[in-house]
C-alpha positions as CSV (number, residue, x, y, z in Angstrom):
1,X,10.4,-52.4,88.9
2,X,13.6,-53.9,89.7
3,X,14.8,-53.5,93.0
4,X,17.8,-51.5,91.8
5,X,15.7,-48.4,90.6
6,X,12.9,-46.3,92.8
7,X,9.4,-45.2,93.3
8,X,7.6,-42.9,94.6
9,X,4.0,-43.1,94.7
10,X,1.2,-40.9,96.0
11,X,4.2,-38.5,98.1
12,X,3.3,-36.0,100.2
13,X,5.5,-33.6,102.4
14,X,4.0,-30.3,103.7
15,X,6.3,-27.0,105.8
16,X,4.1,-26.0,108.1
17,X,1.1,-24.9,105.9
18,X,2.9,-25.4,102.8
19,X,2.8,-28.1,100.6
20,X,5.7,-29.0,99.6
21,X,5.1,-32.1,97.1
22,X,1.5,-32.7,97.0
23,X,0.9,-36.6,95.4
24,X,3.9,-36.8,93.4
25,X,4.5,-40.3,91.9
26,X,7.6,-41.5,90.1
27,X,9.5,-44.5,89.2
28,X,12.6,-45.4,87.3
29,X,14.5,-49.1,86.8
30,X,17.8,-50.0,86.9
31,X,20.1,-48.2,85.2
32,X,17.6,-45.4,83.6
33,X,17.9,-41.6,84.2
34,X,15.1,-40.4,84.9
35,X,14.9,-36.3,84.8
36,X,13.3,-34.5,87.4
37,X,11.8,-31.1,85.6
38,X,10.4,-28.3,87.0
39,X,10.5,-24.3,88.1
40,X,11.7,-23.2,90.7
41,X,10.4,-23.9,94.0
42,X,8.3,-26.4,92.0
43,X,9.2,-29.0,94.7
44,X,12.1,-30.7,92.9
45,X,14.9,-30.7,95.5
46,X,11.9,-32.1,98.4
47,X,11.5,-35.0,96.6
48,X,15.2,-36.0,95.9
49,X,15.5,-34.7,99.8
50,X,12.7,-37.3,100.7
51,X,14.3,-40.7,98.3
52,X,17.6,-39.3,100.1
53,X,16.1,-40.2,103.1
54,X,17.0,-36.4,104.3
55,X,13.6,-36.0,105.0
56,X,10.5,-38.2,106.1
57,X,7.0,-38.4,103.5
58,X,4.2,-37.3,105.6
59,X,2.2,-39.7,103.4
60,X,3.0,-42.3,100.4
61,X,5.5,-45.0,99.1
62,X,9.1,-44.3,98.8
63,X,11.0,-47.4,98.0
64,X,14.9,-47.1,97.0
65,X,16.9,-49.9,95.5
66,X,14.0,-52.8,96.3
67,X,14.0,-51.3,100.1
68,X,10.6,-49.2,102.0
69,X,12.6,-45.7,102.7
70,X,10.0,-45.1,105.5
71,X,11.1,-48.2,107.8
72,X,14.9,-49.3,106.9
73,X,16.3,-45.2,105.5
74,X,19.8,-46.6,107.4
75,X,19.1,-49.6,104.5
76,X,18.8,-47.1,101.6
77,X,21.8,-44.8,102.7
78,X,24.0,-47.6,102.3
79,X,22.8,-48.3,98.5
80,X,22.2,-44.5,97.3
81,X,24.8,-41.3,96.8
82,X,23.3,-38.2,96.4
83,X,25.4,-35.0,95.0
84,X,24.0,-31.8,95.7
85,X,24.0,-28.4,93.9
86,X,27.0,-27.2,95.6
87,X,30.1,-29.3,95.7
88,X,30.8,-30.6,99.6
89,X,34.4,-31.6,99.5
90,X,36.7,-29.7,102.1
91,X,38.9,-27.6,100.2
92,X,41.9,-27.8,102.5
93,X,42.2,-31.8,102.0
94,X,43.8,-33.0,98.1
95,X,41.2,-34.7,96.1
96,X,43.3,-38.0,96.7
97,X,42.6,-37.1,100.7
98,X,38.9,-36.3,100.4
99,X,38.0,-40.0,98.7
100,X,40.4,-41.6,100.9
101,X,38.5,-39.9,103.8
102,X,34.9,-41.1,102.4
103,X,36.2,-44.5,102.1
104,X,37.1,-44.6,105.2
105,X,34.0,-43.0,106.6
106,X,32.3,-46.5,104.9
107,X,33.6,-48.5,106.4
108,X,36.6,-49.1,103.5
109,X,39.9,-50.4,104.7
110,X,42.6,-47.6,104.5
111,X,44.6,-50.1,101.3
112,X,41.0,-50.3,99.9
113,X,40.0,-46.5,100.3
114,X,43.1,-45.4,98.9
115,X,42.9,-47.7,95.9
116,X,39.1,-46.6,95.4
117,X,40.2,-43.4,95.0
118,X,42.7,-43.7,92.7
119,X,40.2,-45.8,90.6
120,X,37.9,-43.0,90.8
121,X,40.4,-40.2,89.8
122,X,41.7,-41.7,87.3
123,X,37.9,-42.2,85.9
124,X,37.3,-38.4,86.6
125,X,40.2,-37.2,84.6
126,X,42.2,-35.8,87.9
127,X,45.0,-37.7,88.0
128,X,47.1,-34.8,87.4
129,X,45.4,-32.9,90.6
130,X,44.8,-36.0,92.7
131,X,47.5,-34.7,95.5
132,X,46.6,-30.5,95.2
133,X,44.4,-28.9,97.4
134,X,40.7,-28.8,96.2
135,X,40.7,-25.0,96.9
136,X,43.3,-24.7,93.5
137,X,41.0,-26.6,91.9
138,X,38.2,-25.0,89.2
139,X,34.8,-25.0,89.2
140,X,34.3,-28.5,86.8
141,X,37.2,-29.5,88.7
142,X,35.7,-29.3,91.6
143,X,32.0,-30.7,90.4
144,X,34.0,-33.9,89.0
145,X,35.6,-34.4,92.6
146,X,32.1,-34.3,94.5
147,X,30.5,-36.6,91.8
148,X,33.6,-38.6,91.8
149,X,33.2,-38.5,95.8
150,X,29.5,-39.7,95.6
151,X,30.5,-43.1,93.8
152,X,33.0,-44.2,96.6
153,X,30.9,-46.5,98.1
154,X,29.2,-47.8,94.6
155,X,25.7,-46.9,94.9
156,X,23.3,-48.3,93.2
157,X,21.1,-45.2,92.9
158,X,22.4,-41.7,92.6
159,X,20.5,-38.6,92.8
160,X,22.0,-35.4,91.2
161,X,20.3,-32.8,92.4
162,X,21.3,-29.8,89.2
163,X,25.2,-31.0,89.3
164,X,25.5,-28.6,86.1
165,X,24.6,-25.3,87.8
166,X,27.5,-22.9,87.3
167,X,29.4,-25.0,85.0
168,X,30.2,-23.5,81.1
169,X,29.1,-25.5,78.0
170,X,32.2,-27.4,77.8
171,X,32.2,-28.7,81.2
172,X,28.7,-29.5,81.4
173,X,29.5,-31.7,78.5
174,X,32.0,-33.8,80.5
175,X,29.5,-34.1,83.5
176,X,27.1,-35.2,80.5
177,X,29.7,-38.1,79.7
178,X,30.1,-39.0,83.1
179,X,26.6,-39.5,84.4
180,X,26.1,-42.0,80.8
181,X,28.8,-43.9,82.2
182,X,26.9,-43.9,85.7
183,X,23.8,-45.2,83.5
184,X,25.5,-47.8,81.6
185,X,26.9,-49.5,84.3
186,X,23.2,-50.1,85.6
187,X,23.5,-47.0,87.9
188,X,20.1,-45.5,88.4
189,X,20.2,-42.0,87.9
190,X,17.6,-39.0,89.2
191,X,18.5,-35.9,87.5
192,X,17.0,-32.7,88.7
193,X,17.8,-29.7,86.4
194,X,16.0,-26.7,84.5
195,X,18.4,-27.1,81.8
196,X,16.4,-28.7,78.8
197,X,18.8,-29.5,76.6
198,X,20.8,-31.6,79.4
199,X,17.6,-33.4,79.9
200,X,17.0,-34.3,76.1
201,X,20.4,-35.2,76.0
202,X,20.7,-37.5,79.4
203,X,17.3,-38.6,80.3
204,X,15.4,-42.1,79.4
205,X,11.9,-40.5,80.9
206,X,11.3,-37.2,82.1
207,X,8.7,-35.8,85.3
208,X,7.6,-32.4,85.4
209,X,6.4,-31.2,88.2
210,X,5.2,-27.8,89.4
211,X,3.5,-26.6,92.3
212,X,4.2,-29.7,93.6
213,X,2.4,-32.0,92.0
214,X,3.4,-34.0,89.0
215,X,2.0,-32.5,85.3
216,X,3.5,-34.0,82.7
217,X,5.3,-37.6,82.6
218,X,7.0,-39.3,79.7
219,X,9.8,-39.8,77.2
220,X,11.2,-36.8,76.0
221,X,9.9,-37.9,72.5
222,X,6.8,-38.2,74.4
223,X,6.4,-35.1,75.8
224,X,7.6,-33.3,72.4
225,X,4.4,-34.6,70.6
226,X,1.8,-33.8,73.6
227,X,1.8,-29.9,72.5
228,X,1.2,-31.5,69.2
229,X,2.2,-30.4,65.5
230,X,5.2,-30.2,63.5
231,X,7.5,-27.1,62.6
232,X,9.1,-26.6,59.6
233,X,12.3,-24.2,59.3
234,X,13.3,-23.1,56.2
235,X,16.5,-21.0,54.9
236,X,17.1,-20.3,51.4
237,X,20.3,-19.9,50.2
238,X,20.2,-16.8,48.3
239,X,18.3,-14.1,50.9
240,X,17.0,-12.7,47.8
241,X,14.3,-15.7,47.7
242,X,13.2,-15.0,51.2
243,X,10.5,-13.3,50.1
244,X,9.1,-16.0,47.6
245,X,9.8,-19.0,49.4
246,X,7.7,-17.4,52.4
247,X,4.7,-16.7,49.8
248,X,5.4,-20.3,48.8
249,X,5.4,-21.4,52.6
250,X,2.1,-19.6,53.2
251,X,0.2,-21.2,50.5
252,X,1.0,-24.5,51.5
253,X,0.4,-23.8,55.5
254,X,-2.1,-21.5,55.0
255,X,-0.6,-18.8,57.0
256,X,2.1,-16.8,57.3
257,X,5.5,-17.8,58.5
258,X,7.6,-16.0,61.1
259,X,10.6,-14.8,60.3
260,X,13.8,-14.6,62.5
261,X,17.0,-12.6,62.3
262,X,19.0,-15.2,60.6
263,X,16.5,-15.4,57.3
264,X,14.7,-18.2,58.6
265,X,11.2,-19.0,58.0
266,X,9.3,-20.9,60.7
267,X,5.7,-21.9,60.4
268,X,3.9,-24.9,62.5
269,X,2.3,-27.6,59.8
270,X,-0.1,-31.2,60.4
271,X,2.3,-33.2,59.4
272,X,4.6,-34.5,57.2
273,X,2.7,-34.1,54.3
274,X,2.8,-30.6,54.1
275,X,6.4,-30.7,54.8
276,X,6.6,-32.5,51.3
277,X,4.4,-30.3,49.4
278,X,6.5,-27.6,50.6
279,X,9.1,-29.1,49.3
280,X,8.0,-29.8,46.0
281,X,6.7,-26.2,45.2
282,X,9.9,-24.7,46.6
283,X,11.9,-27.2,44.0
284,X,9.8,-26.5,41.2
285,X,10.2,-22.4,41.7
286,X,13.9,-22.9,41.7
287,X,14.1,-21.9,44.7
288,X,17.8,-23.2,46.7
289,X,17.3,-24.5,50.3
290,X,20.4,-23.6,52.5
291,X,18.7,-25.2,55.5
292,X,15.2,-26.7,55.2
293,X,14.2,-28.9,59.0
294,X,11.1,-30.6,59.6
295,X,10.8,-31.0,63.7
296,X,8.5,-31.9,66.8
297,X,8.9,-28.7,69.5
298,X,12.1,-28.6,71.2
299,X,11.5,-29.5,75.2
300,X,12.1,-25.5,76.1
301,X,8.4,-25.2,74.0
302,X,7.1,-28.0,75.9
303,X,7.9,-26.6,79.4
304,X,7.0,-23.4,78.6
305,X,3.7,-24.6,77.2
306,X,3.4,-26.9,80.4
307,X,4.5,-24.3,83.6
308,X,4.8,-20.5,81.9
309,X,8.2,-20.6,83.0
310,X,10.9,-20.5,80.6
311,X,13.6,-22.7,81.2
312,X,17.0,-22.0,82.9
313,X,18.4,-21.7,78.9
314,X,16.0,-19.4,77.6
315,X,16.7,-17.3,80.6
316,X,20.1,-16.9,79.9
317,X,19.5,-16.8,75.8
318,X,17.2,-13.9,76.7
């Protein structure tokens, strides 16, 4: 472990009788993402609160950036950022006013705190609102400024604690670019989220946790193959085939597939050579392919399959 990322090992924090996080361990090196995974009130936001050094472990390691959060946190706040689910810039100041202000609240010469945050504007795409009040600003607007803000005093580890909740595809995709650039830079990056898809997309390794404790680590590769088995999708071009390209489907899987509202066929296989096979006998009963996809389950079938919760997506798909 470099002394840029963090680990967690063995950490416990209770509420009274609760237990909060009960043994979770975790680690991540310089300039990985790691993605935090989990339902909610799975104990996600406690352990970014704990590496944050917002709260004290009642038992375990926490080290930050190479330093023990337990005896030097005043050490770790100077090396970390954390950006919350909601946005805590003051929406009376400009965006210009609010970095210049954080700056200056770290110690940043006034000439150096102003120049940071033009630096950091101009990254952000708000060079055009730098001088406005952050109340006029919208909603990605506003989630750019308060990761913008959390960079001021160049961090070596951030934690993001769901920074896309609320925002529409196109500006999640934005964030999306934003925290790569964070990574590539040898930022290290904890992502708490629900949303799948931003996990798959951003995230080196992924930790699921639920109930507190930690039930599933790995890549997302990885965790894709630990439910096991392949799916194959298959559309034919003409809908008239549907009905024989399924019988051929069925012979081959040795059941029936499923069928879904845009004349798909979907049936779990071994492996790959069944795929083929399919393939063959679909070729060889003239049948055309207008889509034919050979896949590991997506990570919405792996956390469901892993906590009975569906994810933020399929919530909102449902």
């Amino acid at each position: 472990m470099g002394d840029n990322g963090f680990e967690v090992d063995g950490l416990i924090r209770t509420f009274g009788r609760t237990t909060a996080v009960d043994g979770v361990s975790l680690s991540a090196p310089r300039g990985h993402v790691l993605g935090l995974l989990g339902p909610n009130g799975a104990g996600k936001t406690t352990v970014v609160r704990v590496l944050a050094t917002l709260l004290r472990p009642d038992a375990g390691e926490v080290r930050v950036a190479g330093i023990d959060a337990r005896r030097d946190p005043a050490e770790v706040r100077r090396r970390i950022a954390l950006s919350g689910q909601h946005t805590s810039v003051d929406d009376e100041l400009s965006g210009r006013s609010n970095l210049v202000m954080i700056g200056r609240l770290l110690d940043l010469r006034r000439a150096d705190a102003r120049q940071r945050a033009g630096e950091l504007l101009s990254r952000f795409g708000l060079d055009d609102a730098a001088d406005r009040p952050v109340a006029t600003y919208s909603g990605g607007m506003r989630r750019r400024l308060d990761l913008a803000a959390s960079l001021v005093g160049r961090p070596e580890v951030v934690f993001l604690d769901e920074p896309s909740v609320g925002l529409d595809p196109g500006k999640r995709d934005e964030l999306w670019q934003m925290i790569r650039g964070l990574s590539e830079e040898g930022v290290t990056v904890l992502l708490t989220t629900q949303y799948l898809e931003e996990a798959d997309a951003l995230a080196d390794g992924i930790t699921v946790i639920d109930h507190g404790r930690v039930i599933a680590s790995g890549t997302p590769t990885a965790l894709k193959r630990q439910i096991g088995g392949h799916t194959v999708v298959l559309r034919p071009a003409d809908a008239a085939d549907l009905d024989l390209a399924a019988s051929v489907i069925a012979r081959v899987a040795g059941r029936e597939p499923d069928r879904s509202r845009r004349h798909e066929l979907v049936v779990p296989v071994a492996g790959d050579a069944e795929f083929f096979e399919m393939t063959c006998q679909l070729r060889d009963h003239g049948i055309e392919v207008g889509e034919l996809a050979f896949r590991l389950p997506s990570l919405d079938e792996v956390f469901l399959s892993l906590t009975g919760a569906p994810t933020a997506e399929a919530k909102e798909a449902a």
